[in-house]
LOBA-46229 format. One line per 3 residues: number of its first residue (from 1); for each residue x, y, z of C-alpha. Coordinates in Angstrom, 1 decimal. Example, Ala and Ser with C-alpha at 12.3 -4.5 7.8 and 13.67 -1.06 7.14 Angstrom:
<rs>
1> 12.3 -4.5 7.8; 13.7 -1.1 7.1
</rs>
This chain:
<rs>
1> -11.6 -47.5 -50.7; -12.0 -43.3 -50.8; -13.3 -43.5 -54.1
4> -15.9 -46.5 -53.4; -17.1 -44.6 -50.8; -17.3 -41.0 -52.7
7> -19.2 -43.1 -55.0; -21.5 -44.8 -52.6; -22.4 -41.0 -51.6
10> -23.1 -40.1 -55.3; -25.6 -42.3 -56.1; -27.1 -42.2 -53.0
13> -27.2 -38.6 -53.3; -28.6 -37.9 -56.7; -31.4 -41.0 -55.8
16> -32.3 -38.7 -53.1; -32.4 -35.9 -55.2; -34.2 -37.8 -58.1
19> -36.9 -38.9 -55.6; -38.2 -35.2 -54.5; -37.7 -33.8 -58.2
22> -40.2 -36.8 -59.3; -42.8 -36.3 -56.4; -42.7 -32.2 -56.7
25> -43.4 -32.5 -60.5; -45.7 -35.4 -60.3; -47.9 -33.5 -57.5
28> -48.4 -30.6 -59.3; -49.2 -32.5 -62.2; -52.0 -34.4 -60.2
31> -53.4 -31.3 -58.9; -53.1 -29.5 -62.5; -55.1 -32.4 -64.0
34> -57.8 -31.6 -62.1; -58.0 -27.9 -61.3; -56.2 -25.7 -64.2
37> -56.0 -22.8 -61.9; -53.4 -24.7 -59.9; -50.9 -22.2 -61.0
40> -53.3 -19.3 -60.0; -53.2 -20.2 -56.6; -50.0 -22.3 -56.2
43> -49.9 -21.2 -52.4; -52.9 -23.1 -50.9; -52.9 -25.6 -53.8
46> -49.6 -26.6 -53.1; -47.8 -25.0 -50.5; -50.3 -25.5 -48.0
49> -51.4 -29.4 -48.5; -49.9 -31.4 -46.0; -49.6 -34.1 -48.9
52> -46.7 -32.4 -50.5; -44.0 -32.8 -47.8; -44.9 -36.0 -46.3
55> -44.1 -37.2 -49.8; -40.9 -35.1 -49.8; -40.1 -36.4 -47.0
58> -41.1 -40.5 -47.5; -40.5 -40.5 -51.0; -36.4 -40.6 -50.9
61> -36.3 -43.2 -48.4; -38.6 -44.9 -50.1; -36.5 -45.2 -53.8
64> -33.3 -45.6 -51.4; -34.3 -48.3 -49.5; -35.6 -49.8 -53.2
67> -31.9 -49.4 -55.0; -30.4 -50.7 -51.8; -31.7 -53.9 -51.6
70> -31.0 -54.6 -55.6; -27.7 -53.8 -54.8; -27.3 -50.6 -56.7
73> -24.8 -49.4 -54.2; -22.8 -52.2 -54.3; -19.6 -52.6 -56.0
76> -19.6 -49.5 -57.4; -16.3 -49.6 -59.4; -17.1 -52.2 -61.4
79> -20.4 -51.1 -63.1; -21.8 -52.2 -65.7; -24.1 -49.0 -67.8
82> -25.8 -52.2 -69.7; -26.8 -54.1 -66.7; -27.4 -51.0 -64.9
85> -30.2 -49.7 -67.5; -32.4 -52.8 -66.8; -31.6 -53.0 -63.2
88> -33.2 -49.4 -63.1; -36.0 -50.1 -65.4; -37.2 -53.2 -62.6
91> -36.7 -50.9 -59.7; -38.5 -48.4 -61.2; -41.4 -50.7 -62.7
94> -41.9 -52.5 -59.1; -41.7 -49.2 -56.7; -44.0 -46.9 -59.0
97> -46.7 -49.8 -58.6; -46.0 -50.3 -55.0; -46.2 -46.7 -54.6
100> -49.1 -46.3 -57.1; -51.5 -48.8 -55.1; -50.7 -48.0 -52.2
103> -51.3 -44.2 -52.2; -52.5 -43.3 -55.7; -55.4 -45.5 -55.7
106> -57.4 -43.8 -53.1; -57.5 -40.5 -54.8; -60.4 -38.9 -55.5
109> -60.6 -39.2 -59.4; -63.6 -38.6 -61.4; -62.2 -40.1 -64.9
112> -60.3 -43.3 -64.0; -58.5 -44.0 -67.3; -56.2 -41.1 -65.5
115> -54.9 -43.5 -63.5; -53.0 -45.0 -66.4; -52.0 -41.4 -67.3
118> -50.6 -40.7 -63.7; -48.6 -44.2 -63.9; -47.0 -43.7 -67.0
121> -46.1 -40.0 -66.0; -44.9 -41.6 -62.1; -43.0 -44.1 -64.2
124> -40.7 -42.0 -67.0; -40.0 -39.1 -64.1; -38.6 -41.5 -61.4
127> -36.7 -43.8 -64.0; -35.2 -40.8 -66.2; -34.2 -38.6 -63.3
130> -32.7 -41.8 -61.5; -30.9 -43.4 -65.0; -29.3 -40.2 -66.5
133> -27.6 -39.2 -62.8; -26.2 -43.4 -63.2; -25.0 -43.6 -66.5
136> -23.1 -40.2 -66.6; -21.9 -41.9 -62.9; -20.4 -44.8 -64.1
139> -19.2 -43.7 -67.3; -17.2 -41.2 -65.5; -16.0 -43.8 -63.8
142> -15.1 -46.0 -66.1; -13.4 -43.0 -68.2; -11.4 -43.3 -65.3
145> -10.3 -46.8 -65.0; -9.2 -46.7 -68.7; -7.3 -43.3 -68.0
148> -5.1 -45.5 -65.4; -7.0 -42.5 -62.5; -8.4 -45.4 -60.9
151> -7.1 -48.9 -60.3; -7.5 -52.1 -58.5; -4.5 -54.3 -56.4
154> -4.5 -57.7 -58.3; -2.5 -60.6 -57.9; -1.8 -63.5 -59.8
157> -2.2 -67.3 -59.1; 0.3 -69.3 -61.3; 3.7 -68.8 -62.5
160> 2.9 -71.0 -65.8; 2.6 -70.6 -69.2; -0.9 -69.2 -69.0
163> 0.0 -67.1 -65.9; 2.9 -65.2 -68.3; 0.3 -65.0 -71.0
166> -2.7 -63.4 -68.9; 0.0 -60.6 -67.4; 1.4 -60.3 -70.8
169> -2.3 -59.5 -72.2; -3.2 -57.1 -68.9; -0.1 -55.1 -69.2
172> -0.6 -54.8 -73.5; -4.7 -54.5 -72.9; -6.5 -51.5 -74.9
175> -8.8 -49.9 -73.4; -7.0 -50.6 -69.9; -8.8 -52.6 -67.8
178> -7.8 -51.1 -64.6; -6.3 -54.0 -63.1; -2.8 -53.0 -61.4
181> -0.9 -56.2 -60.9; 0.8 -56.3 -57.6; 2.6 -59.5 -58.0
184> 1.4 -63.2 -57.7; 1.8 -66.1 -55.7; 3.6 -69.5 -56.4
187> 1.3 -72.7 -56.0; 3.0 -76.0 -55.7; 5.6 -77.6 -57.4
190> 3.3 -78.9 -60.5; 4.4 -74.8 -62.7; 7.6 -73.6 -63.7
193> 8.0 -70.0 -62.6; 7.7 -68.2 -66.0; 7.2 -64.7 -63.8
196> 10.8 -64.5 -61.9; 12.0 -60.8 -63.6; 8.6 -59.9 -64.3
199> 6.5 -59.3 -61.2; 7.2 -59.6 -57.5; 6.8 -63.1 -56.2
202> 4.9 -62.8 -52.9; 4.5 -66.3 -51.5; 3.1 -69.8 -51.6
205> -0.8 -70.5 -51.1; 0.0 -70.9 -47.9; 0.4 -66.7 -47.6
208> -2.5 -65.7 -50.2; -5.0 -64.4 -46.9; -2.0 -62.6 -45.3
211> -0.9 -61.0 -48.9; -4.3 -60.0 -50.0; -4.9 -58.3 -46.4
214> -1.6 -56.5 -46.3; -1.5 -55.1 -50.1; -5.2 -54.9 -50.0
217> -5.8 -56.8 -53.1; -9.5 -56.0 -55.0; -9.0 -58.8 -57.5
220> -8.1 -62.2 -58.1; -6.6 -63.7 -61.6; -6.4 -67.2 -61.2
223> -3.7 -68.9 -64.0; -3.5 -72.3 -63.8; -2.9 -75.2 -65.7
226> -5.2 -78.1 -65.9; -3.2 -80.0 -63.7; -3.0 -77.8 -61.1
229> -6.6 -76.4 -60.9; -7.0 -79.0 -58.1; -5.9 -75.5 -55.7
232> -8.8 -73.3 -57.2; -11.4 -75.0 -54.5; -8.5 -74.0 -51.7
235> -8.2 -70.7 -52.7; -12.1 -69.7 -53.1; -12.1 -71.0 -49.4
238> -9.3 -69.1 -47.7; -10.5 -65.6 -49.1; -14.5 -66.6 -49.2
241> -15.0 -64.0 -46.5; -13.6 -60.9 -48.3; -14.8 -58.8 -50.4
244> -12.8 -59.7 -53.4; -13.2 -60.4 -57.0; -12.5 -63.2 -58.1
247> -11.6 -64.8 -62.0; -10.2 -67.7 -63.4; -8.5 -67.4 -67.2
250> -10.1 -69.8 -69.3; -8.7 -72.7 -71.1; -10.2 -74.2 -74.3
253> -12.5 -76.9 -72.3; -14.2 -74.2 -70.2; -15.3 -72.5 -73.7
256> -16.3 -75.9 -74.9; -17.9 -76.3 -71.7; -20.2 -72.4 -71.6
259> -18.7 -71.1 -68.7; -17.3 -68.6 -69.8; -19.3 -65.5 -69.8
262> -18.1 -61.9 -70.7; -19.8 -58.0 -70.2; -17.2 -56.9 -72.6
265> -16.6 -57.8 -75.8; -13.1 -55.8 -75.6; -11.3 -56.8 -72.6
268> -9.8 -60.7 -72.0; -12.5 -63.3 -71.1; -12.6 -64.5 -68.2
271> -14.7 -67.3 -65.9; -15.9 -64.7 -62.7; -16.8 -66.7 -59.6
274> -19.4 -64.8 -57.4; -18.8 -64.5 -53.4; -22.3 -64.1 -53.7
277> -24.9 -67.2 -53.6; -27.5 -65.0 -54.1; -28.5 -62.0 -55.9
280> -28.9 -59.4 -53.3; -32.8 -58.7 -53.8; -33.0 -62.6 -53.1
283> -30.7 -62.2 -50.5; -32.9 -59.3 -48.7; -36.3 -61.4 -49.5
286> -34.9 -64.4 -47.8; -33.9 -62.9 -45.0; -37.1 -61.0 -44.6
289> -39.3 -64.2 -45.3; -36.8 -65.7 -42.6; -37.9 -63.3 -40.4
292> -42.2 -63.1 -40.9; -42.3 -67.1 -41.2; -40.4 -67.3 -37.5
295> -42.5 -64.7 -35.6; -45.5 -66.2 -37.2; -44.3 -69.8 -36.3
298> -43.0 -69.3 -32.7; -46.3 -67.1 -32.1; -48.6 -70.5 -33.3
301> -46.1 -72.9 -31.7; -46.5 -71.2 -28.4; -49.3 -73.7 -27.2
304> -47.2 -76.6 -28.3; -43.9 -75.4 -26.7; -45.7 -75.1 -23.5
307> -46.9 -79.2 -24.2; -43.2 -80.1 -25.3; -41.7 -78.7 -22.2
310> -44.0 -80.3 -19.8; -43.2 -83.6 -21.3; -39.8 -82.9 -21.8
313> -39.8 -82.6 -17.8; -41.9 -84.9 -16.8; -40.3 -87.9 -19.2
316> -37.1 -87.0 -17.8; -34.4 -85.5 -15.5; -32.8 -82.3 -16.8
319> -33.5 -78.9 -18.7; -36.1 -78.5 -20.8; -34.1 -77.2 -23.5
322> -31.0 -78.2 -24.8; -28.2 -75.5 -25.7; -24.9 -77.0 -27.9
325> -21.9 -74.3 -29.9; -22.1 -74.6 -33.9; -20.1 -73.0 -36.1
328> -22.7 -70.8 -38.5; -21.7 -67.9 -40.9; -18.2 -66.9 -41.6
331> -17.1 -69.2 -39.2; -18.5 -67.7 -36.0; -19.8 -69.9 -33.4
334> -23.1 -69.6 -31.9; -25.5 -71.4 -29.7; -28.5 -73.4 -31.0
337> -31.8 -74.6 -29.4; -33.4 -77.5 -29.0; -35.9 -79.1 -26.9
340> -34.0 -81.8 -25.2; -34.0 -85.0 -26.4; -31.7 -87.1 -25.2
343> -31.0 -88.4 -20.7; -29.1 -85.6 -18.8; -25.6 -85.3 -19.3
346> -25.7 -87.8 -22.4; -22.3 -86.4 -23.9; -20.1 -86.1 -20.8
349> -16.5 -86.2 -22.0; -15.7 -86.1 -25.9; -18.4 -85.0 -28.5
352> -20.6 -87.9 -29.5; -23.2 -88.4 -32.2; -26.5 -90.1 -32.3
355> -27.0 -93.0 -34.1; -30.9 -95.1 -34.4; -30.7 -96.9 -31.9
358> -29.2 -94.5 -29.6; -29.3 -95.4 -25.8; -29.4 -92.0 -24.8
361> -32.3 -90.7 -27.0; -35.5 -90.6 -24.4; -38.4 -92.4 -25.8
364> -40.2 -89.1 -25.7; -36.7 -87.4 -27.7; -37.0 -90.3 -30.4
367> -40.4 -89.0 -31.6; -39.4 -85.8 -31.3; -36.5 -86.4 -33.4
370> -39.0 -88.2 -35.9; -41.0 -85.6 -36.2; -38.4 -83.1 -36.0
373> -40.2 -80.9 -33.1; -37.1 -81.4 -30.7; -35.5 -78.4 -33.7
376> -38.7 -75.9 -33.4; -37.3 -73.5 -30.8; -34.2 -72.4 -34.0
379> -37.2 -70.2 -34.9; -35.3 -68.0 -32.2; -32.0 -68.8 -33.8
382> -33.8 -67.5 -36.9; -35.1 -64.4 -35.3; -31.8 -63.9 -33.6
385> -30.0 -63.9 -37.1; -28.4 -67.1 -36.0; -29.7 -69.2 -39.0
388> -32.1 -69.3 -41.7; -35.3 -71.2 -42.4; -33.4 -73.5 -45.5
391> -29.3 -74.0 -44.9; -26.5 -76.3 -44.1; -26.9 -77.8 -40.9
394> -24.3 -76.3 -38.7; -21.9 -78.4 -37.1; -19.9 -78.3 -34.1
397> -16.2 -77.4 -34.2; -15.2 -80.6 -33.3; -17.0 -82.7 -36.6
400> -15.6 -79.8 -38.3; -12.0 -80.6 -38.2; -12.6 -84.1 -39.4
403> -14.4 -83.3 -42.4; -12.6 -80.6 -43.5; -9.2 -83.0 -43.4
406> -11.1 -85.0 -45.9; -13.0 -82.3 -47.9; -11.6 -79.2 -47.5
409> -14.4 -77.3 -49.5; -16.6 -78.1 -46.3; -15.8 -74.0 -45.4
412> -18.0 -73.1 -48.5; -20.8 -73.3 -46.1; -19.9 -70.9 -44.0
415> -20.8 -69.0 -47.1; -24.4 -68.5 -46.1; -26.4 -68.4 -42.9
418> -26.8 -72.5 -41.6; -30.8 -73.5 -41.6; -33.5 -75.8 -39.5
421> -34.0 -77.6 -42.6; -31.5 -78.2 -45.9; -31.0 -80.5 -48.9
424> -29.2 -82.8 -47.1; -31.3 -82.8 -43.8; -34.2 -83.9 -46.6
427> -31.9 -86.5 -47.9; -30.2 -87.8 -44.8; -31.4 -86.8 -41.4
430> -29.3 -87.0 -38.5; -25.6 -87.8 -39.8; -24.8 -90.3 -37.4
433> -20.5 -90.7 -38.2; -18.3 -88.3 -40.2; -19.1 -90.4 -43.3
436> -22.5 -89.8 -43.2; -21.5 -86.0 -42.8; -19.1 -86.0 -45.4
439> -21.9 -87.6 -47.6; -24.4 -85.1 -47.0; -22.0 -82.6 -47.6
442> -22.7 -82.8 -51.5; -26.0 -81.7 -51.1; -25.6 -79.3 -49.0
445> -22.7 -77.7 -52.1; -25.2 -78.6 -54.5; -27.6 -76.5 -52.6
448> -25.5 -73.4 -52.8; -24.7 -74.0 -56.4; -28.2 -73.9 -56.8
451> -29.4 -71.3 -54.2; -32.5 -69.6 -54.9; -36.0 -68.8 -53.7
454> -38.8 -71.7 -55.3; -35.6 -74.2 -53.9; -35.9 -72.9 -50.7
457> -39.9 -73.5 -51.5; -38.7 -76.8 -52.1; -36.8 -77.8 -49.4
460> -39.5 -76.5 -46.7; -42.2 -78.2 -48.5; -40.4 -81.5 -48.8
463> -39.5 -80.9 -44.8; -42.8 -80.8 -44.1; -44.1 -83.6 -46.0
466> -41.2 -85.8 -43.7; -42.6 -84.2 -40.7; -46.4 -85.3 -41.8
469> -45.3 -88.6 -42.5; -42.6 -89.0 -39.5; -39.7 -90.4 -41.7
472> -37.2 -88.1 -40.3; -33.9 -90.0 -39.5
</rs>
């Protein structure tokens, strides 16, 4: 943990540094291009413009706030100088023309094929004195790894054949690949145990959370035969919400298959599966468009909500909105809005869902439902950070239990922020028993398989088409 954060404070640091080398150089070069005698009079040239330290002091936050949300200062022990190089080059690319239009452009040039000139120059500063600081970075630290200096906790899944065989290989690995095995963990009665005399046993499945807290385990090696990778969807779910690597070894099917993907083409290959649905540039432009699409929306939807809530009244007796728990990201509960739809204390006693035909649903609340205006006011649970524009539908605790008794990879959701709208919402609607909820769940997996921006396009467009034509369920 010391030497993740040491790191962090590294590449922060020489980004920083990088940023107000780049605009010092590239300021004086501006001025130089136009009046030679910049040197001459380097006081009131350059000292004494304003210009100078704005952009010493905007420029650095600026390139930070850029390598932050591509997630350069994430995991930064396990590194990659390959993936690093073109990470940099799209950072760099993307903020010199941000930057360039938005404060170049309005200089006053008298030869505008300069402005090509004063890109490419812009460009090659920030990228080299960003890249060189990186790469000597990381390959310090991975010097380090292979030295044995740094290391990560791991534990093992499986006590098989092909769990001996992976520790075997880690343990006889040139170059090392950092990877201190702790131990590993017994699952079910389907392996012999091959590791007794070789490693610590630790526990069952049952103890995997409670081990990996308490020897703080970085990694994951999951070992297991074919017959009993029916645990592999148990274990992603208990330790979904740390921040842990985790791998599977691969067995001849998954090669036959193209899953298996390696950055090295000297250390074991292995099947990684990300914590991540998202990359985190996605992540960071999802949650912004979350953000501008809700204020715009509850801004326009202010006449309407003012409509809905007098004939929300009026129709019948009770609040004008309705207020219910849910169970969103990583498990915590929260509360969602809705315009009410149903009669005044329509689920007294034991949760209940709605079904069609539902007695309870106001006449008013069934073409709400229909046309899916009774779920407008989650533009708050948006803003709030609550939810997202496209998710899972969040469920209350209650449904929850059921479902996860019959499909236990339900808690994959809790993966990523719940939405208004989702894949299954498109497909289903209202889920009116825990068959129907089950059902939907597929899509809503499916969806995070498959997470990205133009499906998020998708979904809303698709919502809206529903909406237009009132087909909701």
């Amino acid at each position: 943990m010391r030497n993740k954060k040491k790191l962090t404070i590294l590449y922060i640091s020489f980004d920083v540094v990088a940023a107000i080398v780049t605009w010092g150089c590239f300021f004086i070069f501006r001025k130089y291009n136009v009046d030679h005698s910049v040197f001459t009079n380097f006081q009131s040239a350059i000292l004494n413009d304003y210009k100078f330290y704005v952009g010493m002091a905007a420029s650095p936050l600026y390139w930070v706030f850029l390598h932050a949300i591509s997630g350069a200062y994430n995991r930064v022990l396990q590194k990659s100088r390959l993936k690093e190089i073109g990470t940099t080059l799209l950072i760099t690319f993307i903020g010199t023309l941000i930057f360039f239009f938005a404060f170049i452009l309005d200089d006053a040039i008298n030869d505008y094929n300069d402005y090509l000139l004063y890109y490419v120059v812009l460009f090659s500063l920030q990228f080299l004195l960003s890249y060189l600081p990186k790469v000597c970075i990381t390959t310090s630290t991975i010097n380090k790894i292979r030295s044995g200096a740094i290391s990560f906790n791991t534990l093992i899944i499986g006590s098989g054949p092909l769990a001996l065989n992976s520790y075997q290989n880690f343990t006889s690995h040139s170059p090392v690949t950092g990877n201190s095995i702790i131990g590993y963990i017994v699952v079910g009665n389907d392996e012999e145990d091959l590791l007794t005399g070789e490693l610590p046993c630790l526990g069952t499945l049952d103890d995997l959370l409670k081990v990996v807290k308490e020897q703080d385990v970085s990694e994951l090696i999951i070992a297991l035969q074919n017959g009993s990778r029916k645990y592999v969807e148990t274990i992603i779910t208990t330790i979904m919400d740390l921040e842990i690597n985790l791998k599977i070894i691969p067995q001849m099917q998954d090669y036959l298959m193209g899953t298996v993907k390696v950055s090295s083409i000297l250390h074991e290959p292995l099947i990684s599966i990300s914590p991540d649905a998202l990359p985190d540039w996605q992540k960071h432009v999802k949650r912004f468009c979350d953000l501008f699409f809700s204020a715009i929306a509850v801004i326009l939807l202010l006449p309407v909500y003012v409509l809905l809530a007098i004939v929300v009244k009026a129709s019948s007796k009770g609040p004008i909105f309705y207020k219910q728990e849910r169970i969103g990201y990583k498990g915590k509960p929260f509360q969602i809005i809705k315009f009410r739809s149903m009669i005044q204390n329509a689920e007294a006693g034991s949760p209940q869902l709605s079904s069609t035909n539902d007695p309870r649903i106001t006449r008013f609340g069934k073409f709400m439902r229909k046309t899916r205006l009774d779920e407008t006011p989650q533009f708050i649970n948006v803003l709030k950070g609550d939810m997202s524009l496209v998710g899972p539908r969040p469920e209350r605790q209650f449904y929850i239990d059921q479902i996860v008794k019959r499909a236990p990879h339900y808690r994959l959701l809790f993966r990523i922020r719940p939405g208004i709208t989702s894949w299954g919402q498109v497909k289903y609607g209202y889920a009116e028993n825990v068959d129907e909820m089950v059902e939907r769940l597929k899509w809503d997996i499916l969806y995070i398989e498959n997470m990205s921006l133009p499906m998020d396009i998708k979904i809303l467009i698709y919502t809206v088409l529903i909406v237009l034509k009132r087909a909701g369920k």
